[in-house]
C-alpha positions in Angstrom: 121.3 299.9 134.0 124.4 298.1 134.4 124.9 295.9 137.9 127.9 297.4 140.3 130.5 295.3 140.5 133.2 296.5 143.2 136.4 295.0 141.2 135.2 296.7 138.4 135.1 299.8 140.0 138.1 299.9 141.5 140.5 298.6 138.4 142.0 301.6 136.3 142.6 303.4 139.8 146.0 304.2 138.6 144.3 306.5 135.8 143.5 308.9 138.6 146.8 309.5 139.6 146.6 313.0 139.2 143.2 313.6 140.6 144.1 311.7 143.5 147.2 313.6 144.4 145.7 316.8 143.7 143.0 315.7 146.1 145.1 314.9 148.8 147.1 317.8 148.8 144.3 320.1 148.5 143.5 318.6 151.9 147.0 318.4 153.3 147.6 322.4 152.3 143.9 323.2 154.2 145.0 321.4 157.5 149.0 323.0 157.0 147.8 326.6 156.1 145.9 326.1 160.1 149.6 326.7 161.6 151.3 328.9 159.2 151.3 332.6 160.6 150.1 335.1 158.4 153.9 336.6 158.1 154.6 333.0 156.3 151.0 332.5 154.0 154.4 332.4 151.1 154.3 329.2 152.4 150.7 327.9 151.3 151.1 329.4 148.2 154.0 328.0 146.9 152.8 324.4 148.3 149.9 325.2 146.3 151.6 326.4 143.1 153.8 323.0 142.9 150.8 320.9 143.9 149.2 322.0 140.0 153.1 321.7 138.4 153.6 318.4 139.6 149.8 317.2 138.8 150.5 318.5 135.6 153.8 316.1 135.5 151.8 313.0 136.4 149.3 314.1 133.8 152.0 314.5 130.8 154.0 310.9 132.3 150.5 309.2 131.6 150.8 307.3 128.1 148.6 309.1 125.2 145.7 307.2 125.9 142.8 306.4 122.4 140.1 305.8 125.2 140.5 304.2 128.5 137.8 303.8 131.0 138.1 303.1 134.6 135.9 303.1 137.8 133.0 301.3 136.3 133.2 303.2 133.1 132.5 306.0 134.7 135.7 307.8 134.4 137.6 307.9 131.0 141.1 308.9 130.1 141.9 310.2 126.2 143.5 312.6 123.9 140.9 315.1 125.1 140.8 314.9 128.5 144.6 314.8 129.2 144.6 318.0 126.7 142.2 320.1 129.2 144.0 318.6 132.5 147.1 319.8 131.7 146.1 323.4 130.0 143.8 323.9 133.4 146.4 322.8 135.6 149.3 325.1 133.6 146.8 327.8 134.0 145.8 327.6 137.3 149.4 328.0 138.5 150.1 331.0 136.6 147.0 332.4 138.2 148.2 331.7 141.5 151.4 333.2 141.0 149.7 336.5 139.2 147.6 337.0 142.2 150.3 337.1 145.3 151.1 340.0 145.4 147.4 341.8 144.8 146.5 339.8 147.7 148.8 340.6 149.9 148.0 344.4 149.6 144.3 343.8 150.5 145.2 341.7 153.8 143.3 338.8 152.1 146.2 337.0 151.3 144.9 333.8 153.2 145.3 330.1 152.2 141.2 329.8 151.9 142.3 331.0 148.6 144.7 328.5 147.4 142.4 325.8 148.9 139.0 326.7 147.4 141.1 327.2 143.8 142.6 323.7 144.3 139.2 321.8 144.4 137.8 323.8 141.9 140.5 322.8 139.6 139.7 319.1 140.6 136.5 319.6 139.7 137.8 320.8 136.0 139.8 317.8 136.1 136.7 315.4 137.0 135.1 316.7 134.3 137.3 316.5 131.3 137.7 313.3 132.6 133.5 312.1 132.9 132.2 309.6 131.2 129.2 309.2 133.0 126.4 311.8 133.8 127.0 310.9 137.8 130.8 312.4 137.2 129.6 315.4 134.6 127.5 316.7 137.5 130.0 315.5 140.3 132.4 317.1 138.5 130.7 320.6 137.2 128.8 321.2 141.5 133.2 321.0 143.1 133.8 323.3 140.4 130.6 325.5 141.4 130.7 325.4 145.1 134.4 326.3 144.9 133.5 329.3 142.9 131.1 330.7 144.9 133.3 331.1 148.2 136.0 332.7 145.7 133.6 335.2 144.7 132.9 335.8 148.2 136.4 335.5 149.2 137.4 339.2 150.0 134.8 339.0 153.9 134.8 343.1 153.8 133.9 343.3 150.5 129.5 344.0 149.8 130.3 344.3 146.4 131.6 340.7 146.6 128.8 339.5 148.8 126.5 340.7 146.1 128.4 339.1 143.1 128.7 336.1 145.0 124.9 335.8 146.0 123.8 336.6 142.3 126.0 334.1 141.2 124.9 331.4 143.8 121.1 332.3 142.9 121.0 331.8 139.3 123.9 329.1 139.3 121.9 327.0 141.5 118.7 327.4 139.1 120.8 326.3 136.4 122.1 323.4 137.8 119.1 322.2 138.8 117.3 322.3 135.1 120.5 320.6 134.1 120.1 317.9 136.6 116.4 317.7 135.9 117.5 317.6 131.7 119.6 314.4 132.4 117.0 312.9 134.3 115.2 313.5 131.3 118.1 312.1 129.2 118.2 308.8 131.3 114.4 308.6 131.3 114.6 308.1 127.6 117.7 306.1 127.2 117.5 304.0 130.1 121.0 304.9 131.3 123.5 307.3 132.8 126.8 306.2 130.7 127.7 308.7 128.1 128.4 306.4 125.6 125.4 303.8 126.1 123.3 307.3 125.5 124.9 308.2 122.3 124.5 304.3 121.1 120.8 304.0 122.4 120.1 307.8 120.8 121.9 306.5 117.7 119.2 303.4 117.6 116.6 305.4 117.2 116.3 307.6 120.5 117.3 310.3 118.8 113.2 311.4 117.3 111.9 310.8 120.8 110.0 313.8 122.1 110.8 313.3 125.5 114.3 313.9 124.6 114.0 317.5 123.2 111.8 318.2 126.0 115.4 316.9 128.0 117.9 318.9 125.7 115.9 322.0 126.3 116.8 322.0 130.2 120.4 320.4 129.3 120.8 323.1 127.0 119.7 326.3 129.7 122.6 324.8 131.9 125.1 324.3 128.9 124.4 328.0 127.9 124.7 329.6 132.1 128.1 327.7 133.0 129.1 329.1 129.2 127.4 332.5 129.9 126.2 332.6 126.9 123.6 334.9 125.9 120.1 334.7 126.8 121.9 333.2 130.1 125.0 335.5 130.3 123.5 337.9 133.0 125.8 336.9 136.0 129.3 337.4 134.1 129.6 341.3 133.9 128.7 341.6 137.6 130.7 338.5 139.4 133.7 339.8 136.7 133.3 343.2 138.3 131.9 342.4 141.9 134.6 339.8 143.0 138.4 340.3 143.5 140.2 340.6 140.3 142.1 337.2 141.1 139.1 335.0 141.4 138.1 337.1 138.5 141.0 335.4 136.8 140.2 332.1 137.9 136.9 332.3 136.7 137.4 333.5 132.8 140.4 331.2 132.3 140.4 327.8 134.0 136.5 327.7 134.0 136.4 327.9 130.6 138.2 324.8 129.9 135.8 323.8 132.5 132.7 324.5 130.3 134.3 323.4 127.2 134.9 320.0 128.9 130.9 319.7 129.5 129.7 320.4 126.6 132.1 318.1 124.7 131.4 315.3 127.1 127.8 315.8 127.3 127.0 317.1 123.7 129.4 316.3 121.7 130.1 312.7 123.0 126.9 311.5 125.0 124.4 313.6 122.9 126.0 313.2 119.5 123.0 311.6 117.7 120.8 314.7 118.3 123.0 316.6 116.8 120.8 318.7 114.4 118.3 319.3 117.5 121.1 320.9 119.6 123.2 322.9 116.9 120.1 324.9 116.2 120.0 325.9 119.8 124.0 326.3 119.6 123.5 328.5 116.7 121.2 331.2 118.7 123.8 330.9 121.8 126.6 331.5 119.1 124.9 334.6 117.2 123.6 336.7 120.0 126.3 336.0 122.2 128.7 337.7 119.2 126.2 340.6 118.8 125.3 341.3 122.4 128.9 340.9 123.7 130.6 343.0 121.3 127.8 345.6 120.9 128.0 346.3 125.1 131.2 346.1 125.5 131.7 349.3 123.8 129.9 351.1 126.2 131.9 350.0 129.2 134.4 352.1 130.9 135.5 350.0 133.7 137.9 347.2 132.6 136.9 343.9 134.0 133.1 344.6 133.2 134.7 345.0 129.3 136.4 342.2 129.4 132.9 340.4 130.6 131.4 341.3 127.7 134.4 340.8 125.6 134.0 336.8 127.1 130.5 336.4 126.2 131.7 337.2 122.2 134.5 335.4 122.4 131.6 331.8 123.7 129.9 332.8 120.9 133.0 332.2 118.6 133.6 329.2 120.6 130.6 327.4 120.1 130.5 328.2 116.2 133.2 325.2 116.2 131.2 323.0 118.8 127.7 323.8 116.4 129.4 322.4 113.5 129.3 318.9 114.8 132.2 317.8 112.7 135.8 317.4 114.3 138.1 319.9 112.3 134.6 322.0 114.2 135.4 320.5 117.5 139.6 321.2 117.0 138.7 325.2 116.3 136.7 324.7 119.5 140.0 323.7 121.4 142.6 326.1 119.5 140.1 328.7 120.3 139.6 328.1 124.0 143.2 327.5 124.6 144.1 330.5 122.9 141.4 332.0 124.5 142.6 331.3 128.2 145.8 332.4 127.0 144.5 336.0 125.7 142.4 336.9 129.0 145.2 335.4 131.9 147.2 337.6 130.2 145.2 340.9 130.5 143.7 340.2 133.7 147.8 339.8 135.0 148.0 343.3 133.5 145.5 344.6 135.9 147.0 343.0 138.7 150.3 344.1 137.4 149.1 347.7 137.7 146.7 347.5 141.0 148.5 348.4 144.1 146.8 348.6 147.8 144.4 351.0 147.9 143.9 350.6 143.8 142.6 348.7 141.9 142.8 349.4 138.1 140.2 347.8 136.7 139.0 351.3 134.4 140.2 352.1 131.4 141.4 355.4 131.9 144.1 353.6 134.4 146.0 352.5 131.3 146.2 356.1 129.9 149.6 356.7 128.8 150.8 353.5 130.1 153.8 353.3 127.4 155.6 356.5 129.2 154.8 354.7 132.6 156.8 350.9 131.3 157.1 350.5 127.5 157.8 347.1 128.0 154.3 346.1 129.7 152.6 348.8 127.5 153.9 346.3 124.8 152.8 343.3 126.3 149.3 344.5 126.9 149.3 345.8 123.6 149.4 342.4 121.9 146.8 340.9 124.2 144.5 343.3 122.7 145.7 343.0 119.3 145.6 339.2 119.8 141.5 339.3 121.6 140.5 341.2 118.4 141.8 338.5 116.2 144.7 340.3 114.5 147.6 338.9 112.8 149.8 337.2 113.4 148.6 336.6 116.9 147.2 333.9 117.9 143.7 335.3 118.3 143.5 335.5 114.3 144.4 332.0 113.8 141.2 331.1 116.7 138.6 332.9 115.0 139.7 331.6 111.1 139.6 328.4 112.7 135.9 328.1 113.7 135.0 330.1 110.7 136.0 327.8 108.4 134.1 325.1 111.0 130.6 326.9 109.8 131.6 327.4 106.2 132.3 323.8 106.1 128.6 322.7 107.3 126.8 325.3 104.8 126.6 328.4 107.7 127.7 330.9 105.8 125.4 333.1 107.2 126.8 332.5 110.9 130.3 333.3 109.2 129.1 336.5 108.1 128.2 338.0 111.5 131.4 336.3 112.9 133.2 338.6 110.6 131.7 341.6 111.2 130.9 341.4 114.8 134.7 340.8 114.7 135.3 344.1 113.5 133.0 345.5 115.8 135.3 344.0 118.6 138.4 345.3 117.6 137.2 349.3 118.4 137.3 348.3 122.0 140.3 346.8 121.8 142.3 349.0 120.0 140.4 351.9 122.4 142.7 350.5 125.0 145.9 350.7 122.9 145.5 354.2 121.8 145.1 354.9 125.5 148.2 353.6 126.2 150.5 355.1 123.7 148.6 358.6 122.9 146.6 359.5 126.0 148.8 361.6 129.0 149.1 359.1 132.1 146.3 359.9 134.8 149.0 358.1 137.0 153.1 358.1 137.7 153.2 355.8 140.7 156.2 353.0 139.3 154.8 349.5 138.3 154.8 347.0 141.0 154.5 343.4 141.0 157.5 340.7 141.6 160.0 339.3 139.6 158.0 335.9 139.3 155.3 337.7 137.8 156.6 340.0 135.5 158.8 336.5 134.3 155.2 334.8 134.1 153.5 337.6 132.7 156.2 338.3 130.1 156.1 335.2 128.8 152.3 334.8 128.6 151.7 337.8 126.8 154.7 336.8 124.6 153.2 333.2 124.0 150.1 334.9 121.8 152.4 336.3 119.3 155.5 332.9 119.4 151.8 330.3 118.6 150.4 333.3 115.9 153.7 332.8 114.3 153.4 329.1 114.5 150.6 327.9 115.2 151.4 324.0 113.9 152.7 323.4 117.3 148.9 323.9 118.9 146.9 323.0 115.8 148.8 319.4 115.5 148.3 318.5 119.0 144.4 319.8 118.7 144.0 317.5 115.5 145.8 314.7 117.6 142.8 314.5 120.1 140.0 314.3 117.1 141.9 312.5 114.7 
């Protein structure tokens, strides 16, 4: 193991301009949101929406980096890293402005919110940013704590306490065989740095038995944070248990999240092994698709659908990561970004629709929802249209992409039940839209929500179909970061 050297851990500090700001004012908003009355929590969350805007800025004003390390190589700046920052950061703030209002009508509008969501999105940002195993798992546990007080956010709430315990539970197991895995991992390579391990792997490290014995518990914490199926059990309950904004949170910016470990730990650190974890991959990829799609049909209340619509939509994901190649590991990032895209959108439609009181999280609360607002009808429409990957919505161009990613390493068979797990998919998809458009409403009450999120919404669900039609703009800038 290398020797610490202070100067050398401190040069490069100006690389984390944005996690140090963010940092800061994640602190700063905690100690404000002490002496802002509840009549003024507006306050918090604006402070909190810019604090992501502007971290975004310094993110974007940092020069496109190849591969810049800093902090005693423990921290790296690239294409890839700068890609996830910005898309969680973007993200995050159209979270925060989606959930306001459904905050406000549950008197939990309360700047713990805004506080935990800002360190977790630091966390994300650690992570995309890791180049060291330290920083994965400093990175992934500020993510993880942050989430767990989110699901447990709503005080009154058992269902929530419930979620929120199951989740701790079996996140906590999973972190620990992770940890345990990359003790393992430094066991046989002698080191914690992400690229020593890939060089030392690539040497010869790579046949060692002690390291499959490694990957195994690496790979049972990969597939949890992923929810991935045989490890998928907690993402129908926290989806359904917790308040539909953390809800949000969780199957958008987290995902970018999870992407970022498994690129920086498998893809990057673990790249040698390749052909040991891409079989594992491959069962993650295939059951996920088949158990995901095949029980989401059955589901009559929304968010748990849209669980099991997430754990098909990872197994799609990781078809690109499995490939090992990097027009594979592009289709990974089109996919998730598209992907985060999709599923803020439809959870902003629930919010959209929920009122105090109500929540709208079942199916039958969209009944007819084209006589209610033909607009948002619309709008929620292509979401669907998009999620079950057809054209020319962005959702298509996603699941070509890591399609073509196993044809072009001999899967063909992995292709196969893409496709028709695909079509399997889209029932439960275009359920919804034939609810909305030929079912009576179950519900006049007028749409709420303010002008800031119907403006936000609008143009998110809008943004599925403007990258279907040209999709260049997002499949140049994900070959940019492989090429």
């Amino acid at each position: 193991m290398n020797s610490f050297h202070p100067a050398d851990f401190t040069a490069g500090l100006a690389l984390l301009t944005p996690e140090i700001f963010l940092g800061t004012s994640a602190c700063l908003i905690l100690i404000l949101d002490l002496f802002v009355p509840q009549s003024r929590r507006v306050i918090t969350s604006t402070l909190s929406i810019l604090t992501v805007l502007i971290s975004a800025g310094l993110v974007l004003m940092q020069p496109w980096s190849t591969h810049t390390l800093a902090l005693g190589d423990m921290f790296v700046l690239d294409p890839l890293a700068q890609v996830l920052k910005v898309v969680t950061l973007i993200i995050v703030a159209v979270a925060f402005v989606y959930s306001g209002d459904y905050l406000q009508h549950r008197s939990i509008y309360k700047g713990e919110y805004y506080v935990l969501g800002l360190f977790a999105t630091l966390g994300i940002l650690v992570l995309s940013s890791a180049a060291n195993l330290i920083t994965v798992y400093l990175g992934l546990e500020m993510l993880s704590l942050s989430l767990y007080a989110m699901v447990a956010f709503d005080r009154d709430s058992g269902v929530a306490a419930e979620s929120a315990m199951k989740y701790f539970v079996l996140s906590a197991l999973s972190s620990g065989t992770l940890l345990y895995g990359m003790s393992i991992l430094y066991g046989v390579t002698g080191s914690l740095d992400l690229g020593q391990i890939a060089h030392a792997l690539h040497g010869g490290g790579a046949a060692n038995v002690g390291l499959l014995f490694g990957l195994a518990f690496i790979m049972v914490g990969v597939g949890f944070k992923f929810g991935a199926v045989p490890f998928h059990m907690w993402i129908p309950d926290v989806y359904q248990g917790a308040p539909t904004s953390v809800t949000l949170y969780i199957g958008s910016a987290s995902m970018v999240g999870s992407l970022a470990l498994i690129m920086r730990l498998l893809a990057e650190g673990m790249g040698p092994a390749h052909h040991d974890w891409s079989q594992m991959l491959t069962v993650f990829a295939v059951l996920s698709m088949v158990i995901g799609n095949l029980v989401a049909i059955m589901q009559t209340n929304l968010k748990r659908m849209l669980a099991y619509s997430t754990i098909s939509h990872v197994g799609f994901l990781l078809m690109g990561i499995l490939s090992g190649t990097p027009g594979g590991y592009q289709a990974s990032l089109f996919y998730t970004i598209a992907y985060v895209i999709m599923t803020s959108g439809a959870f902003g439609m629930i919010l959209l629709l929920s009122r105090q009181g109500f929540e709208s999280d079942r199916l039958e609360d969209f009944k007819g929802l084209n006589t209610r607002s033909p607009w948002f009808a619309s709008m929620m429409a292509m979401l669907m249209f998009s999620m079950a990957g057809v054209p020319p919505f962005v959702g298509f161009w996603a699941k070509l992409g890591v399609i073509q990613a196993v044809l072009g390493v001999d899967l063909l068979w992995v292709a196969i039940v893409a496709v028709l797990f695909s079509v399997v998919g889209a029932f439960y998809y275009l359920r919804m839209i034939k609810m909305m458009y030929f079912d009576e409403p179950l519900d006049a009450t007028p749409i709420g929500g303010s002008g800031l999120m119907r403006a936000v919404l609008s143009v998110n669900s809008l943004a599925v179909l403007a990258l279907g039609i040209a999709p260049a703009v997002l499949l140049d800038l994900c070959q940019r970061v492989f090429r």
